[in-house]
N, C-alpha and C positions, 0 to 999 in steps of 0.2 A: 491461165487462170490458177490461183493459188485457193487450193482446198483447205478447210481448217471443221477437222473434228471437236464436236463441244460437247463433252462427256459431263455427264452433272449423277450423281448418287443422291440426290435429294429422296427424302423417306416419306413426303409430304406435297399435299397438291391446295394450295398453292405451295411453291416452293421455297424459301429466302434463297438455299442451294442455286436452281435453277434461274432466280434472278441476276444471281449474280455473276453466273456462266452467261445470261444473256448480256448482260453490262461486259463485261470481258470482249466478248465475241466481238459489240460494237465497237469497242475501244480500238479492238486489233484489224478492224476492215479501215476504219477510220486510218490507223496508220499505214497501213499497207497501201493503201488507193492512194495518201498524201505524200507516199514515196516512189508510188509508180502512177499516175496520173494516165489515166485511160485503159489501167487496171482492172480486173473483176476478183472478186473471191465470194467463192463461193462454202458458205457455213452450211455445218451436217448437223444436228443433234442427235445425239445417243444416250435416252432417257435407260438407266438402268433399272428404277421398281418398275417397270412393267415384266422384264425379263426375269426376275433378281429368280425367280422358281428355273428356269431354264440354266443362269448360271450353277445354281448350287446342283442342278444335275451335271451341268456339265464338270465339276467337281469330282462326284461321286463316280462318273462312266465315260470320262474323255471324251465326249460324242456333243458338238453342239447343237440344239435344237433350231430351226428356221429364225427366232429373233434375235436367237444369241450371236447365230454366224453373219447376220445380217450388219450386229452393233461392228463385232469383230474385223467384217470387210472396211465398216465407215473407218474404221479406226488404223486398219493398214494401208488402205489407200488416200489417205489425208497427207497434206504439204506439212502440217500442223496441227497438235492437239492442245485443245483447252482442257484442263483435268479438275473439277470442281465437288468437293465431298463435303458434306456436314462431320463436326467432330464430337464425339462424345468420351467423355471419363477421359480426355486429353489423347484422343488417340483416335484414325479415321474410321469409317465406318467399316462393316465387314463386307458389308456390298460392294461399295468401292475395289476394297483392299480385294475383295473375289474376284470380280469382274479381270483385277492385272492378273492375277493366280493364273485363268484360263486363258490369256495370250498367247500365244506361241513368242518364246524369252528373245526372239529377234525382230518382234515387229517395231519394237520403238527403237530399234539403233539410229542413233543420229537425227531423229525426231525432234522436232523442236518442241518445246513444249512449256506451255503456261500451268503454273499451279497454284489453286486457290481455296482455301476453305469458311467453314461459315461455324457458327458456336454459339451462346449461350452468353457466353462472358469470355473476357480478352487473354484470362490464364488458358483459353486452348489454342493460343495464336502462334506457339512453338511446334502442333503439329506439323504444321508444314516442313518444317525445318529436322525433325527429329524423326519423324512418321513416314513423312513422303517422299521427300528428295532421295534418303537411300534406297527407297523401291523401284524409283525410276535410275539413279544409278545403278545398278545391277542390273536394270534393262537396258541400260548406255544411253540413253534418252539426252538427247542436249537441250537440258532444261534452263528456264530463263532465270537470271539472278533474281529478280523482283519475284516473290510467291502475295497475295492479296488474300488478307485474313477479315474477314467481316464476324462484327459481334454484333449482337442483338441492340447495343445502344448505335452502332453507328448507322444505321436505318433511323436514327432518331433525330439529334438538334441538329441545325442546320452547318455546326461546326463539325458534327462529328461527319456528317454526309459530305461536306465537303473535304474533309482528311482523305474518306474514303476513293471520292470523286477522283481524286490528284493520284492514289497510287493505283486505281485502275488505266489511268492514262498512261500513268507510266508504264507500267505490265504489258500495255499495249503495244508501247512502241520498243519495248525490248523483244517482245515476240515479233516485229515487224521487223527487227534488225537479224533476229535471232535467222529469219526464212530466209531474206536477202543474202547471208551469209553460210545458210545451209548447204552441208556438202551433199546432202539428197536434190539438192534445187540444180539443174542444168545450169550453167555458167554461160555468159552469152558469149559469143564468140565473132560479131560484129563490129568493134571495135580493135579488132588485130589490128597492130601497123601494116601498110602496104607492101608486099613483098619485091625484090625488083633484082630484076634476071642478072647473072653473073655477066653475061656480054656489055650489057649498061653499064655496069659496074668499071669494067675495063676500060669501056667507052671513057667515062670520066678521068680516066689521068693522062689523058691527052692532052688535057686543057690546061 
């Protein structure tokens, strides 16, 4: 079963954030099942305003509180993380950006990971690129090429949802290839070639 953490920093209930962590998630069972057929995966969600008081303590006193170390476990024992923040003033949120603060700097080595943000308008759609990726390199995270940036008009005409619609798909199936490919993921080992005894071996130049 391949586990996939879906971390969302939405500030807001309902949330665009959290919509679009859940659009992602589908996108990514969708390709993962279409590449292993008979498949399971199984999605975590890891809401951080409910915690965001236990993060900023765990800031101030290194000590996580029962909901923090609870997001913290979903988030080290995942196959995969989906990482989804709203952007303000061109830069993520401090929730978000807290929540990695108190990881331990080895949980996401070799992690695969999707990253996507949500804004206002399309001038914050370099956070990803400028904001995030180097947080997650520093935690060596193997993050997906595709980052999925949603503005407020692309929840709107049905062209702009469908822009949207296509680079969630695609997001999908780079984290699909990304897990498939994970040096954290066991390697099968049922497809070895058959081995065959050195006596047989001899056997044969007789002939």
């Amino acid at each position: 079963m391949t586990t996939i953490a879906v971390v969302s920093a939405g500030l807001s209930e309902p949330s665009s954030t959290r919509l679009l962590a859940d659009r992602l998630a589908g996108s990514a069972v969708a390709a993962i099942t279409a590449d292993q057929p008979g498949g399971s995966v199984d999605v975590r969600h890891v809401e951080l305003r409910p915690i965001a008081h236990e993060i900023v303590d765990a800031m101030l006193t290194g000590f996580a509180a029962p909901g923090l170390a609870a997001a913290q476990a979903t988030v080290l024992e995942a196959d995969a993380v989906v990482f989804v923040t709203p952007v303000f003033t061109a830069g993520v949120s401090g929730l978000a950006k807290s929540f990695l603060d108190v990881l331990d700097k080895d949980a996401m080595t070799d992690v695969p990971v999707l990253l996507a943000a949500t804004g206002g308008t399309a001038r914050h759609s370099l956070a990803i690129d400028h904001a995030l990726r180097p947080v997650f390199a520093y935690l060596r995270a193997a993050v997906v090429p595709t980052g999925v940036f949603a503005a407020t008009d692309d929840w709107g005409s049905p062209e702009d949802a469908a822009a949207l619609d296509a680079r969630i798909r695609r997001a999908g199936v780079d984290l699909a290839w990304a897990i498939r490919s994970s040096r954290r993921t066991p390697q099968r080992t049922d497809a070895l070639p058959e081995t065959v005894d050195f006596a047989s071996l001899l056997g044969g130049l007789g002939h």
